[in-house]
Z-matrix of the N, CA and C atoms (Angstrom, degrees):
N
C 1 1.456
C 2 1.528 1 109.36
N 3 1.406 2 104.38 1 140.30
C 4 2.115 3 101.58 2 -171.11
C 5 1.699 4 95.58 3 -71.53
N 6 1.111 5 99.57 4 -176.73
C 7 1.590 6 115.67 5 178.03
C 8 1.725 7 106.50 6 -110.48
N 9 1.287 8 83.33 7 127.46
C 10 1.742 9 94.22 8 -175.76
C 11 1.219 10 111.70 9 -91.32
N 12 1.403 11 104.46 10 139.77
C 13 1.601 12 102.62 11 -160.83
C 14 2.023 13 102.48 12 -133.46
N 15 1.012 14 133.41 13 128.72
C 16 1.586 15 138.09 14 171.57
C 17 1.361 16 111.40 15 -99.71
N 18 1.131 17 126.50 16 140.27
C 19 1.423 18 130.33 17 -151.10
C 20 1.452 19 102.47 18 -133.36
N 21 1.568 20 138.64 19 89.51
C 22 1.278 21 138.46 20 168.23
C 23 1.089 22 94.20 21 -93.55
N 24 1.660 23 108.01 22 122.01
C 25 1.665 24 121.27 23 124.10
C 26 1.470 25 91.43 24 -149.69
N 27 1.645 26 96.23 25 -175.55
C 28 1.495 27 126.18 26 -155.69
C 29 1.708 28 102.79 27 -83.13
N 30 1.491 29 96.96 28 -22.48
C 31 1.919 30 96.82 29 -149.06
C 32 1.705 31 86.40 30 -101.25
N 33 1.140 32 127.63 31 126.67
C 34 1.804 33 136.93 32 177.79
C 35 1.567 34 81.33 33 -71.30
N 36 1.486 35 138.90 34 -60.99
C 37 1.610 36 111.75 35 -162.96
C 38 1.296 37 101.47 36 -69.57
N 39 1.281 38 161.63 37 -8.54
C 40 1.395 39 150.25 38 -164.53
C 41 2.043 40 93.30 39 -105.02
N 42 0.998 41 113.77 40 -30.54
C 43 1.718 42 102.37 41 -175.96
C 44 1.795 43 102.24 42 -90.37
N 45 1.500 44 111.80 43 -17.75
C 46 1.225 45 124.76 44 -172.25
C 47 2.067 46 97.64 45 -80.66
N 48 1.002 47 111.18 46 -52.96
C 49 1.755 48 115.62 47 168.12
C 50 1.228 49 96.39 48 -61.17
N 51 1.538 50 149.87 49 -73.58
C 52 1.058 51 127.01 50 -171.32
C 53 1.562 52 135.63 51 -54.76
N 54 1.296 53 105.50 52 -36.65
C 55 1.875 54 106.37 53 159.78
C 56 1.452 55 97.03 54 -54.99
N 57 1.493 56 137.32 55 -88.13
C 58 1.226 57 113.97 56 -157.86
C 59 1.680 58 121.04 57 -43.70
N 60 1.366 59 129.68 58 -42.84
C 61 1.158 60 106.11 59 -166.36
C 62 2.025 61 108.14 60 -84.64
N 63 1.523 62 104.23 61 -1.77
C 64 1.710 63 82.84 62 175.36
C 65 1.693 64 108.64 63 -101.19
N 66 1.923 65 109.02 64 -10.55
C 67 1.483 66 112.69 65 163.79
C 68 1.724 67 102.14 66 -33.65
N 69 1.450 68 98.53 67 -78.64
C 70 1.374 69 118.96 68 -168.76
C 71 1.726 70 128.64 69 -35.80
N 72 1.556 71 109.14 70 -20.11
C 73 1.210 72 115.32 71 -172.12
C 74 1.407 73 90.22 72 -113.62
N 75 1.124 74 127.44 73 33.82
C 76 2.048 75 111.36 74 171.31
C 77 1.740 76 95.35 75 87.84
N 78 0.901 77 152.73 76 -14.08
C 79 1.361 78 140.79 77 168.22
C 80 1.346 79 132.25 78 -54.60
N 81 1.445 80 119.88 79 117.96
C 82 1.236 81 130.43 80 -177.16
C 83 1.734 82 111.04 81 -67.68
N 84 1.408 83 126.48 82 80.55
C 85 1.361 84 100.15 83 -173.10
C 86 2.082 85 111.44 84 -86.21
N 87 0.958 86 119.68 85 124.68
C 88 1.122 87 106.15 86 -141.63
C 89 1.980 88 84.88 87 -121.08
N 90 1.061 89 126.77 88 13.10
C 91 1.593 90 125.31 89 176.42
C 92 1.008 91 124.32 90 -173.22
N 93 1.833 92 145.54 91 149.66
C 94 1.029 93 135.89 92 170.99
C 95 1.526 94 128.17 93 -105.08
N 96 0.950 95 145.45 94 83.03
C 97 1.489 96 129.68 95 -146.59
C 98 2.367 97 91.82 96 -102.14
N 99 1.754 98 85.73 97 142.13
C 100 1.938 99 91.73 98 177.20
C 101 1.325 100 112.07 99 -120.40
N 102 1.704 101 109.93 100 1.54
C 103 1.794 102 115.35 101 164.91
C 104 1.427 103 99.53 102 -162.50
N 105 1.487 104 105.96 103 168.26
C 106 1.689 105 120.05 104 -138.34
C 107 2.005 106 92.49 105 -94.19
N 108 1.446 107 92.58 106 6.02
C 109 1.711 108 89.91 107 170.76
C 110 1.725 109 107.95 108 -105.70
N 111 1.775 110 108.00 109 -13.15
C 112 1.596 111 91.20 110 165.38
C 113 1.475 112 105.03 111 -92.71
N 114 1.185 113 122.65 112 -10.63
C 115 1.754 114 128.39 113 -165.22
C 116 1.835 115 80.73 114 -62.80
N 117 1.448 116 118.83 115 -71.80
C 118 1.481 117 118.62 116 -148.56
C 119 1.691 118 99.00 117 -69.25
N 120 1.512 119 140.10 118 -22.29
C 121 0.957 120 137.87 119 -154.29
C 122 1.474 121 93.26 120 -84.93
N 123 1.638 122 107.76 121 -62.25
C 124 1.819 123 113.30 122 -178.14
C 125 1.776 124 119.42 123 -43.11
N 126 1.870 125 85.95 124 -44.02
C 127 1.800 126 87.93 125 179.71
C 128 0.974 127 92.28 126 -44.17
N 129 1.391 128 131.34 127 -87.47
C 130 1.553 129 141.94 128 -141.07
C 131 1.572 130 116.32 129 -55.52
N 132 1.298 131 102.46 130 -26.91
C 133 1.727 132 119.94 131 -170.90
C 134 2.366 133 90.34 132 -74.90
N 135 1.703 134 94.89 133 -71.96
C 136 0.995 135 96.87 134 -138.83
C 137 1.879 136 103.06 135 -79.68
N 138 1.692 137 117.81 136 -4.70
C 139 1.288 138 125.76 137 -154.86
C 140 1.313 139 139.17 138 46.16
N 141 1.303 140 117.85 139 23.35
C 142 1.984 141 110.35 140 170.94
C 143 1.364 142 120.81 141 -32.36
N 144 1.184 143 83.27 142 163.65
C 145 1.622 144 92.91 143 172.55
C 146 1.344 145 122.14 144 -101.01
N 147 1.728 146 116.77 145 -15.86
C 148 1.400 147 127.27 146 164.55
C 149 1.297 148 102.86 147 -146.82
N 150 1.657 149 99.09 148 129.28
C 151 1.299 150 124.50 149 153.27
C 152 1.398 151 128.57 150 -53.81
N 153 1.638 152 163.56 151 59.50
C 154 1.097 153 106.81 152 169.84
C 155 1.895 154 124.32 153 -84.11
N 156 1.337 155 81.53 154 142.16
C 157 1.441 156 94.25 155 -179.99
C 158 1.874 157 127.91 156 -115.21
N 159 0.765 158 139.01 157 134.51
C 160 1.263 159 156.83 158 -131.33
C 161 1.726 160 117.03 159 -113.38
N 162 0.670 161 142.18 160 62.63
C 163 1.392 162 143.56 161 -153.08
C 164 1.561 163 123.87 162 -19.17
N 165 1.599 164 105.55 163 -75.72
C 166 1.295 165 123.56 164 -179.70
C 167 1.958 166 107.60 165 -81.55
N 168 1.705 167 81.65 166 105.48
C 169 2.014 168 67.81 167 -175.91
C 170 2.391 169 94.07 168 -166.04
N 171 1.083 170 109.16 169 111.42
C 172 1.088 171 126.83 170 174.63
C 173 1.510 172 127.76 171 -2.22
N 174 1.421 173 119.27 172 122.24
C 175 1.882 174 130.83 173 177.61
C 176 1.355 175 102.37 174 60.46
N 177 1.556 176 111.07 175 8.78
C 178 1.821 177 104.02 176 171.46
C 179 1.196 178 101.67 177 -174.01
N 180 1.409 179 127.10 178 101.84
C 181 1.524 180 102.48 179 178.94
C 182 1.490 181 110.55 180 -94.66
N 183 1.423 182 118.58 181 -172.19
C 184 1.093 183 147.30 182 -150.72
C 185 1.797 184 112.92 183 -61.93
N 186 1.095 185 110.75 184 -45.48
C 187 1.324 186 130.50 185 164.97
C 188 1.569 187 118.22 186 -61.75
N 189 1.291 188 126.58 187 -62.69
C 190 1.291 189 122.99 188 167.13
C 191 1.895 190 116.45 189 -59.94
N 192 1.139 191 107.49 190 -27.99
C 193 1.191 192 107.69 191 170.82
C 194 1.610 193 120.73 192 -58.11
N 195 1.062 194 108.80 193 -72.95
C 196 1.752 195 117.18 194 149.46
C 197 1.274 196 127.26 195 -1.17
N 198 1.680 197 107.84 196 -64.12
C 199 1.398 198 139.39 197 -171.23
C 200 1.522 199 100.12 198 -72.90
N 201 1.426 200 123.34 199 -49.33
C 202 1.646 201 123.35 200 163.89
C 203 1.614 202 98.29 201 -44.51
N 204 1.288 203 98.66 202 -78.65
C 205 1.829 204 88.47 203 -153.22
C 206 1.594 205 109.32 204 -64.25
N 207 0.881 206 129.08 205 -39.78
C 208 1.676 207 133.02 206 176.18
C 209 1.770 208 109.21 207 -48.91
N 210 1.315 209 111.08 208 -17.35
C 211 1.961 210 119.65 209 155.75
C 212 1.509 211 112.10 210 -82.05
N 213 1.349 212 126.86 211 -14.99
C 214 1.547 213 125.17 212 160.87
C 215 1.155 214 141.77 213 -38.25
N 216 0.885 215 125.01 214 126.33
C 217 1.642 216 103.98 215 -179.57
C 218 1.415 217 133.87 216 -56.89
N 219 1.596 218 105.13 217 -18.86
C 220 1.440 219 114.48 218 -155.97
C 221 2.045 220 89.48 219 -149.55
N 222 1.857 221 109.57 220 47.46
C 223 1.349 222 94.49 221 -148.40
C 224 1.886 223 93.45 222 -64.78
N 225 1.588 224 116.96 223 -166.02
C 226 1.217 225 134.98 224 179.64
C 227 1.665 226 103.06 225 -73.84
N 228 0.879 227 130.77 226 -161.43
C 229 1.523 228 151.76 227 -170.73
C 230 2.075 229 93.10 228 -135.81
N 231 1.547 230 118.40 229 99.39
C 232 1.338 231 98.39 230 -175.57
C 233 1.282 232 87.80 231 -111.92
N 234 1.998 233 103.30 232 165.88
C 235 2.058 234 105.66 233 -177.10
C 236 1.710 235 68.66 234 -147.65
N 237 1.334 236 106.01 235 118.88
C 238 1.679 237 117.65 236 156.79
C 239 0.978 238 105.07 237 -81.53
N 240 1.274 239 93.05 238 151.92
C 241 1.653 240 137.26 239 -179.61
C 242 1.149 241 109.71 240 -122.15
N 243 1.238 242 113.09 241 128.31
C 244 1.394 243 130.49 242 -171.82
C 245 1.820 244 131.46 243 -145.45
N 246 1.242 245 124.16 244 156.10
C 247 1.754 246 102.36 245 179.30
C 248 1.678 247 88.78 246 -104.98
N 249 1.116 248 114.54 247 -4.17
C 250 1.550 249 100.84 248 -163.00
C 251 2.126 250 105.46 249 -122.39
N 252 1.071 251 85.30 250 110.90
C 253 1.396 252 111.56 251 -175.18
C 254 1.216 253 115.31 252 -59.23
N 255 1.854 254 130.30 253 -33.23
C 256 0.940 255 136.27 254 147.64
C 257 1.349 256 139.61 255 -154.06
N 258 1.660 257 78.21 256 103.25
C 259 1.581 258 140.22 257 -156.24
C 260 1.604 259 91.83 258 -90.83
N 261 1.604 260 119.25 259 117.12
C 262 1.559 261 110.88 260 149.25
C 263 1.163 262 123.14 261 -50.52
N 264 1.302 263 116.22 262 -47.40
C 265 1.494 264 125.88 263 167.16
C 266 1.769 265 116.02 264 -25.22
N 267 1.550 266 97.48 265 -64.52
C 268 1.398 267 89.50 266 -161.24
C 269 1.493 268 111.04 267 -77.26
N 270 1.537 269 119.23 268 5.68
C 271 1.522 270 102.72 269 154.25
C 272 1.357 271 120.66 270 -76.34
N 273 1.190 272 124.55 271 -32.96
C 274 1.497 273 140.38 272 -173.65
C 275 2.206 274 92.35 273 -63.65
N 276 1.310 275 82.36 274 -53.26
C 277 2.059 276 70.39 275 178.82
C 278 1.273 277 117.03 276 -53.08
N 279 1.554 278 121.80 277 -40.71
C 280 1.310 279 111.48 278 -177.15
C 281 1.631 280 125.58 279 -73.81
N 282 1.100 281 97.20 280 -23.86
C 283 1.388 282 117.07 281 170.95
C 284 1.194 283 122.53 282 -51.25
N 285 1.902 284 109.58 283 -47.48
C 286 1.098 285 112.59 284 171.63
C 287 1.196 286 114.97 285 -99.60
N 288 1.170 287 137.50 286 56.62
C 289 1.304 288 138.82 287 176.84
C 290 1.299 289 136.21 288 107.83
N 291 0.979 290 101.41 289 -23.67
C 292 1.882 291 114.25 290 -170.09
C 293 1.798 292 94.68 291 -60.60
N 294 1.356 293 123.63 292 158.70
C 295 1.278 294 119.26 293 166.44
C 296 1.376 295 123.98 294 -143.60
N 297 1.777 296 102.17 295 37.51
C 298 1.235 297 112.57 296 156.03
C 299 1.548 298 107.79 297 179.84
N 300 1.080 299 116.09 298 163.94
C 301 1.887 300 128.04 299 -161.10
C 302 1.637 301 115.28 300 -137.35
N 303 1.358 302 103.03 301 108.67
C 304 1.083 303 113.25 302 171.31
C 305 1.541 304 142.82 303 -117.08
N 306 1.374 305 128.47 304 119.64
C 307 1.823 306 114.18 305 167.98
C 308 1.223 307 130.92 306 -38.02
N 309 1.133 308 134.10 307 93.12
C 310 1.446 309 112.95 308 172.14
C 311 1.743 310 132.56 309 -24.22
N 312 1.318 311 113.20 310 -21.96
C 313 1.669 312 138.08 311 159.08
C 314 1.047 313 120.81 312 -58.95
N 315 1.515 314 121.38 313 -18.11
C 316 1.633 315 121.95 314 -145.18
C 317 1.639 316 105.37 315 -72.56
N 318 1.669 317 99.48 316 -12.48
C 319 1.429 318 101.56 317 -154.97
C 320 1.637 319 139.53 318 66.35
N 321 1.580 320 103.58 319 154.79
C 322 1.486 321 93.99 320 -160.23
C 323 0.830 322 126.25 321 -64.64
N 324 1.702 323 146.95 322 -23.20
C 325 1.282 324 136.97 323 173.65
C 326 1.739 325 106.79 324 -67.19
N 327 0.929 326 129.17 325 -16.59
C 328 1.480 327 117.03 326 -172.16
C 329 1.681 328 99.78 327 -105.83
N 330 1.345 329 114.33 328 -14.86
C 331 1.553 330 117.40 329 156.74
C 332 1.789 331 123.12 330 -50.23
N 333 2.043 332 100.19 331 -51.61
C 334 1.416 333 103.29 332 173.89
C 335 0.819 334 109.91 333 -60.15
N 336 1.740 335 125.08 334 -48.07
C 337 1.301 336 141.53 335 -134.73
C 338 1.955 337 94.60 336 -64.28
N 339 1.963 338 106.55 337 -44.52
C 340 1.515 339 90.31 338 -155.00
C 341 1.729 340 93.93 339 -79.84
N 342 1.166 341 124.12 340 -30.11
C 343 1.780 342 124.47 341 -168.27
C 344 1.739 343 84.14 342 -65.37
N 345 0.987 344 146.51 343 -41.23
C 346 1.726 345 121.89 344 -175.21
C 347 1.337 346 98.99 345 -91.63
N 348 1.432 347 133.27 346 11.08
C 349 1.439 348 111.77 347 160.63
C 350 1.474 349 101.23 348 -89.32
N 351 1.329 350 119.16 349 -55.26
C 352 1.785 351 124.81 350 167.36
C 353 1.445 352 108.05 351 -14.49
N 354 1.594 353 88.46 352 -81.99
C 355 2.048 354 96.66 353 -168.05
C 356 1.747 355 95.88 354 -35.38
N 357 1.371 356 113.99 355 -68.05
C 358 1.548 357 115.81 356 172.46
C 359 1.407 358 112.67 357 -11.91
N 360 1.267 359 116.22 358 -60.75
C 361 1.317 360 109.43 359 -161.99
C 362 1.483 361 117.32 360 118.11
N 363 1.621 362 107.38 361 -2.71
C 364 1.563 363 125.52 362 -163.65
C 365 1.754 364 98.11 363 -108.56
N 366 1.342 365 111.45 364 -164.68
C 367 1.608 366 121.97 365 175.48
C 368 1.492 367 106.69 366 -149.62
N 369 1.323 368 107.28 367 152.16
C 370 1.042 369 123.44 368 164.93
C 371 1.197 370 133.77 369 -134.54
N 372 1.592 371 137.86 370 120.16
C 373 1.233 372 138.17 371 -155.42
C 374 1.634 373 107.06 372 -115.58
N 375 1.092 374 137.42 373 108.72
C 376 1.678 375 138.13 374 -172.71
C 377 1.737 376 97.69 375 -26.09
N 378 1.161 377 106.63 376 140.47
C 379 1.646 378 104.49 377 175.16
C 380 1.246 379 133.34 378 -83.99
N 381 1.071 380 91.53 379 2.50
C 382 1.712 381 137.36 380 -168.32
C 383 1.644 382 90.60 381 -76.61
N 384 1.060 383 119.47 382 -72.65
C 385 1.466 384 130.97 383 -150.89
C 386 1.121 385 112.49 384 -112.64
N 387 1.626 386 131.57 385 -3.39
C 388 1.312 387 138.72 386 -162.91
C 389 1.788 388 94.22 387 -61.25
N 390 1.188 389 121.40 388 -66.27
C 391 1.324 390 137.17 389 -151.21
C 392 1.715 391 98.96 390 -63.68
N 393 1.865 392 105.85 391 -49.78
C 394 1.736 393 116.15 392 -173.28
C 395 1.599 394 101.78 393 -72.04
N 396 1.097 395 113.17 394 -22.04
C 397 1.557 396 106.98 395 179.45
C 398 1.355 397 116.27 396 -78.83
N 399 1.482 398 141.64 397 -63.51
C 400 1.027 399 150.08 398 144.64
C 401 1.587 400 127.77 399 -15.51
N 402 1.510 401 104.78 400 -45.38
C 403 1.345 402 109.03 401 -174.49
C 404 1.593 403 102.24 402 -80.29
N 405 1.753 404 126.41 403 -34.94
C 406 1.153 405 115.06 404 -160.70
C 407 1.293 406 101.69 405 -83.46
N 408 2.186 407 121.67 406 -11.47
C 409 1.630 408 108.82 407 -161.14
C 410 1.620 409 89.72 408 -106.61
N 411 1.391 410 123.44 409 13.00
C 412 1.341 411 105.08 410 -171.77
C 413 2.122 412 99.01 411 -107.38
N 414 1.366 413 86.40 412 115.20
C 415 1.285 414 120.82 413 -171.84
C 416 1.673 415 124.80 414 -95.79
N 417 1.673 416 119.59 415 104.45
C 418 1.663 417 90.96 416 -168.39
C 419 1.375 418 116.45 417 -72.94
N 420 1.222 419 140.24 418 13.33
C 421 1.352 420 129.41 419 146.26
C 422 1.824 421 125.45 420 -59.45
N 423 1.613 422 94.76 421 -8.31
C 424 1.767 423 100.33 422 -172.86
C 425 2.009 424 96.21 423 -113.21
N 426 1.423 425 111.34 424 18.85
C 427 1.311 426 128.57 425 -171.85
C 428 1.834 427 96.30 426 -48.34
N 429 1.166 428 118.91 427 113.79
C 430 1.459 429 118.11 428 -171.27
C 431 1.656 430 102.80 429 -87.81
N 432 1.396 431 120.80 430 135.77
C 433 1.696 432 130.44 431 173.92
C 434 1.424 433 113.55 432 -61.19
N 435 1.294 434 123.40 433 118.66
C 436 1.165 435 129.72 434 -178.32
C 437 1.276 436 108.55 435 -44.77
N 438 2.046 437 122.18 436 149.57
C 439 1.758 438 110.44 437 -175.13
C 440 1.520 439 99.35 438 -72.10
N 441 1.136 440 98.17 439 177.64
C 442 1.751 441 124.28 440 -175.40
C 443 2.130 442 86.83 441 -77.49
N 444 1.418 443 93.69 442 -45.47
C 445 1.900 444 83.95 443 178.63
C 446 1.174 445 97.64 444 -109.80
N 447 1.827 446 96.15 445 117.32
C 448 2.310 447 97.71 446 178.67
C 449 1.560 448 102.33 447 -71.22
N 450 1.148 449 108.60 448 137.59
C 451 1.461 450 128.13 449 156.77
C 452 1.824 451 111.15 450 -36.54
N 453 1.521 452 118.81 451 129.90
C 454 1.353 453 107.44 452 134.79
C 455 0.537 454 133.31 453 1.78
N 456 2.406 455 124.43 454 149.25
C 457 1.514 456 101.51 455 127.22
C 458 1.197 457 125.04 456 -71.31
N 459 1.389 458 139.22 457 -17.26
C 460 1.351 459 135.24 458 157.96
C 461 1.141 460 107.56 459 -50.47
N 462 0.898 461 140.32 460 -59.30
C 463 1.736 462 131.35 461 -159.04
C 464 1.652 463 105.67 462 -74.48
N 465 1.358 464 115.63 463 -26.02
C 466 1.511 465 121.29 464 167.24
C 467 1.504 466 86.05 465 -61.41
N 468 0.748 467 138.19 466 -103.84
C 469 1.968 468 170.11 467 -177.30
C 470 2.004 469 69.14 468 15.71
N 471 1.280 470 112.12 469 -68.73
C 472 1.809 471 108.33 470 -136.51
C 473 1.455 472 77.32 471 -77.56
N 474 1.640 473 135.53 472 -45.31
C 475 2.024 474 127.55 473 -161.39
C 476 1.548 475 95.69 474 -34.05
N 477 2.022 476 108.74 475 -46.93
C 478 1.567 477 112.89 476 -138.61
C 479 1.675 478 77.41 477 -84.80
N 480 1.264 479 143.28 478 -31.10
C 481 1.419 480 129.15 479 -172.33
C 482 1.835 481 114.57 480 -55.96
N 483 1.962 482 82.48 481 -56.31
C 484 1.521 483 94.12 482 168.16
C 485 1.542 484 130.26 483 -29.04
N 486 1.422 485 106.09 484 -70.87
C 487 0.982 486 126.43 485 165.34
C 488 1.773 487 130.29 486 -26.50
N 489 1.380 488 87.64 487 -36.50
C 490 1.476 489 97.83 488 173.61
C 491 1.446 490 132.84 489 -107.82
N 492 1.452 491 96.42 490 14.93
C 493 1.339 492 121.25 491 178.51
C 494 1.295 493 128.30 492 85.85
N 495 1.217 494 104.45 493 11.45
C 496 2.091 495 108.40 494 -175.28
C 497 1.738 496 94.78 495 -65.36
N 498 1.877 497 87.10 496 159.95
C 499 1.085 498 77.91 497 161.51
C 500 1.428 499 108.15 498 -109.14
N 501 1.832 500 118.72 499 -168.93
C 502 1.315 501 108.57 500 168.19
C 503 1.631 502 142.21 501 -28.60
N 504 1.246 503 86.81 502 -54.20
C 505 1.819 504 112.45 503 172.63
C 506 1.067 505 106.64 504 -60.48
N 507 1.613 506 131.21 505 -64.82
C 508 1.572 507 126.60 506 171.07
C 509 1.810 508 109.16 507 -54.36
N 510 0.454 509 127.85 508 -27.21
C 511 1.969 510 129.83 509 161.28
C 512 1.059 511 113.22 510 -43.80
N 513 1.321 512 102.88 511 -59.98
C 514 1.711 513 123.44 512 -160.84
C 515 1.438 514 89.64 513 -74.52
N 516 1.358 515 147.45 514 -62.69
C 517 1.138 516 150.37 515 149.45
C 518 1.408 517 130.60 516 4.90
N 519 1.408 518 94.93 517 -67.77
C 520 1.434 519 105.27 518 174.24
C 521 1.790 520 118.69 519 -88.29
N 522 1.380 521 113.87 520 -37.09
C 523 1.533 522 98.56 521 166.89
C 524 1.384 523 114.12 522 -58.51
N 525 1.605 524 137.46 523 -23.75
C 526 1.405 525 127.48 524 -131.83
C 527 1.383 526 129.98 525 45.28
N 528 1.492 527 115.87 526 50.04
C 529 1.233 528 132.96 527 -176.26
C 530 1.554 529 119.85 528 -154.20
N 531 1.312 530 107.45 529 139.67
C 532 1.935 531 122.22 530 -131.97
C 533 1.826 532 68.13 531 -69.79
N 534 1.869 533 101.75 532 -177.68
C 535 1.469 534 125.82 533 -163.74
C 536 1.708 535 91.05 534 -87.75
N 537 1.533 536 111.71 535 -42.27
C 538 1.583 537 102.78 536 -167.07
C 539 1.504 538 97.55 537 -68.80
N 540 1.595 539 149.88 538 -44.99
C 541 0.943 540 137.66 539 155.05
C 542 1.225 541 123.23 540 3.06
N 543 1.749 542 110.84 541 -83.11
C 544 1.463 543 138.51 542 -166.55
C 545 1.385 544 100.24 543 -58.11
N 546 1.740 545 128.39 544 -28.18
C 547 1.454 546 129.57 545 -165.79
C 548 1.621 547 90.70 546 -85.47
N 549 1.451 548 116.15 547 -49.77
C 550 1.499 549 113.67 548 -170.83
C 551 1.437 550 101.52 549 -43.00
N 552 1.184 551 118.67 550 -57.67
C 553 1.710 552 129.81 551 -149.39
C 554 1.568 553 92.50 552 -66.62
N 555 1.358 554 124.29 553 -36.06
C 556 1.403 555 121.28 554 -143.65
C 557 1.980 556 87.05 555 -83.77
N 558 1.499 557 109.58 556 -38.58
C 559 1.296 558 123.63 557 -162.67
C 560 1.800 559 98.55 558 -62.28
N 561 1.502 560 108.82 559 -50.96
C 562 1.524 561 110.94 560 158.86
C 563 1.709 562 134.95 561 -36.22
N 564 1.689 563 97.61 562 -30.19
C 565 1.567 564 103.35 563 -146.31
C 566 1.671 565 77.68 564 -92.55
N 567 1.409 566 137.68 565 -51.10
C 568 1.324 567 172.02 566 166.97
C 569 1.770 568 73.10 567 -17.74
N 570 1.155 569 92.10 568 -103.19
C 571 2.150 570 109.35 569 -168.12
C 572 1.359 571 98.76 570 -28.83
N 573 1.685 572 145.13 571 -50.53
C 574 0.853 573 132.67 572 -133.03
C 575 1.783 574 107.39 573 -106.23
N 576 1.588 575 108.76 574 -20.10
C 577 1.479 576 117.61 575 179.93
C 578 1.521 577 95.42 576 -108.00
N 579 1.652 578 131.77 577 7.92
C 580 1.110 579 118.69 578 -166.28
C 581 1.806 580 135.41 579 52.33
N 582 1.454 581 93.42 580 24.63
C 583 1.767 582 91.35 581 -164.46
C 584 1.522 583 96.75 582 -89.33
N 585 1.340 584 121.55 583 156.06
C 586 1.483 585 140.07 584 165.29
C 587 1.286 586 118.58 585 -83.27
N 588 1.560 587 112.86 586 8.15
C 589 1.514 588 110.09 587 -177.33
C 590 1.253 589 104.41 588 153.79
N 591 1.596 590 115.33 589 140.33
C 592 1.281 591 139.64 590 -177.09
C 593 1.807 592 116.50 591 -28.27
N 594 1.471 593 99.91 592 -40.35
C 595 1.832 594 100.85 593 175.17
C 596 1.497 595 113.54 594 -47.10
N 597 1.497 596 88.14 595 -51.97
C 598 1.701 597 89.05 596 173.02
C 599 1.098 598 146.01 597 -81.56
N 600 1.525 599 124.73 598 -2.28
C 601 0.769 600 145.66 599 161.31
C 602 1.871 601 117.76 600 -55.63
N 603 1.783 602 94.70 601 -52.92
C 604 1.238 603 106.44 602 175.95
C 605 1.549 604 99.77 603 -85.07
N 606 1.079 605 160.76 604 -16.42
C 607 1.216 606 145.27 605 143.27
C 608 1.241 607 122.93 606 -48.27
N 609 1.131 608 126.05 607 -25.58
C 610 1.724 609 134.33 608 154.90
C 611 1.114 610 114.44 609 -53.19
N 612 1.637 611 114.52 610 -48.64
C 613 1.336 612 111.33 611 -172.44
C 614 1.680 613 100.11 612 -61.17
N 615 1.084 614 106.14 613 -70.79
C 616 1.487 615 111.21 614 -150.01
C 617 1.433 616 97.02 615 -48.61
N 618 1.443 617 142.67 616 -26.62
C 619 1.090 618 136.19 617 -135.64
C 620 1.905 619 80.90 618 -108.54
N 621 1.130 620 132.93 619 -19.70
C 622 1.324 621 129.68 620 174.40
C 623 1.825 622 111.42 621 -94.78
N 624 1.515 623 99.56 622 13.89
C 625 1.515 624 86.77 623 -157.99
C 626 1.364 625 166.63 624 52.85
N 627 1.384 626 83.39 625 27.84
C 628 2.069 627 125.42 626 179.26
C 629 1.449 628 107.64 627 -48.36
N 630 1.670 629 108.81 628 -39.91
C 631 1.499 630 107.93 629 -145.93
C 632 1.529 631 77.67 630 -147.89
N 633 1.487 632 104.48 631 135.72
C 634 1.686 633 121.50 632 165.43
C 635 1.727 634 103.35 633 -164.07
C-alpha cells in the first residue's frame, strides 16, 4: 500500500509542485491543507502517514500545528518544510514532534528521500543544514541532563556521527562496524536519552557539546 502523504503550506504552487513530484514516485497524496488550522483538521479527518508541513502559514502556524497532532494518540509522522534554514521555529518543530526538516530548495530527490524516511519511521534533516542548524539553536541554557544510563563510547562514537548527519550506512562505514550494529547502538542511544528520533538525538548532542 503507497504512503499517504497531506501537504500543508500556504502557497497552492508550492503544494501543487509537491503533489506532482511525490504523485510520480508511488505517493498517495491524499489532501491539501493552506493554514495550520486545515493542516490539523485534515490530519485528523483524513489520517496520513506523513505530514509535510510548512512553518510560516496563516491562523496557525507550522509549529503549533505539530504540537496539536504530536498530543494524538496515533499522531502523523510530520517533516517541515521550510525557506528558512535557520528558523527558531524549526527547532521548536522538532521538539515538538516533527521528525524531520526540510528546505523547500532541497529539491526533489531529497523531498522523496525525507517522506520515505518518515513512513520508515526514520528522519531526515537536509544535509545542507543539519550541522548549521543544530550548531546555531544549540544553546547552553537548553544544556540537556546527562541519562540516568551514560551512553558508551560506542554509542557516543554514532550520537557525534548522528549529529553530523551520517546516515546509518555512512556510520557503519566509518566505525568499521556492520549496519545492524549501528541500528543496535542507535536503538540503545533512543531508550537511554528518551528521543523519538534521530533529530533529537543529534540535538542532544550538540546541546551537550558532542560535536563542534
Amino acid at each position: 500500500m503507497s504512503t499517504r502523504v497531506l501537504l500543508a503550506d500556504d502557497q497552492e504552487m508550492v503544494r501543487t509542485g509537491f503533489r506532482l513530484i511525490l504523485s510520480a514516485e508511488g505517493f498517495d497524496v491524499v489532501g491539501e491543507a493552506g493554514t495550520g488550522v486545515d493542516a490539523v483538521r485534515l490530519a485528523r479527518e483524513l489520517r496520513p502517514d506523513v505530514v509535510l508541513m510548512d512553518i510560516r502559514m496563516p491562523e496557525l502556524d507550522g509549529l503549533e500545528a505539530t504540537r496539536q497532532l504530536g498530543a494524538d494518540l496515533q499522531p502523523p509522522r510530520i517533516v517541515v518544510v521550510t525557506t528558512f534554514d535557520l528558523d527558531e521555529y524549526v527547532y521548536g518543530a522538532l521538539r515538538a514532534g516533527a521528525c524531520g526538516f526540510l528546505l523547500k530548495d532541497a529539491g526533489p530527490r531529497l523531498l522523496v528521500e525525507a517522506v520515505r524516511a518518515a513512513a520508515a519511521g526514520d528522519a531526515l534533516v537536509s544535509p545542507s543544514v543539519t550541522v548549521r542548524l543544530l550548531e546555531h539553536l544549540a544553546r547552553p541554557a537548553r544544556r540537556a541532563a546527562a541519562p540516568a544510563d551514560p551512553l558508551s563510547p560506542r554509542e557516543l562514537d554514532v550520537v557525534r556521527a548522528v549529529a553530523r548527519g551520517r546516515t546509518n550506512a555512512e556510520i557503519a562505514a566509518e566505525l568499521f562496524v556492520s549496519l545492524s550494529t549501528v541500528k543496535t547502538h542507535l536503538a540503545n542511544v533512543h531508550t537511554k536519552l528518551a528521543a523519538r528520533n534521530r533529530v533529537e538525538v543529534a540535538a542532544w548532542a550538540w546541546e551537550n557539546g558532542l560535536v563542534g
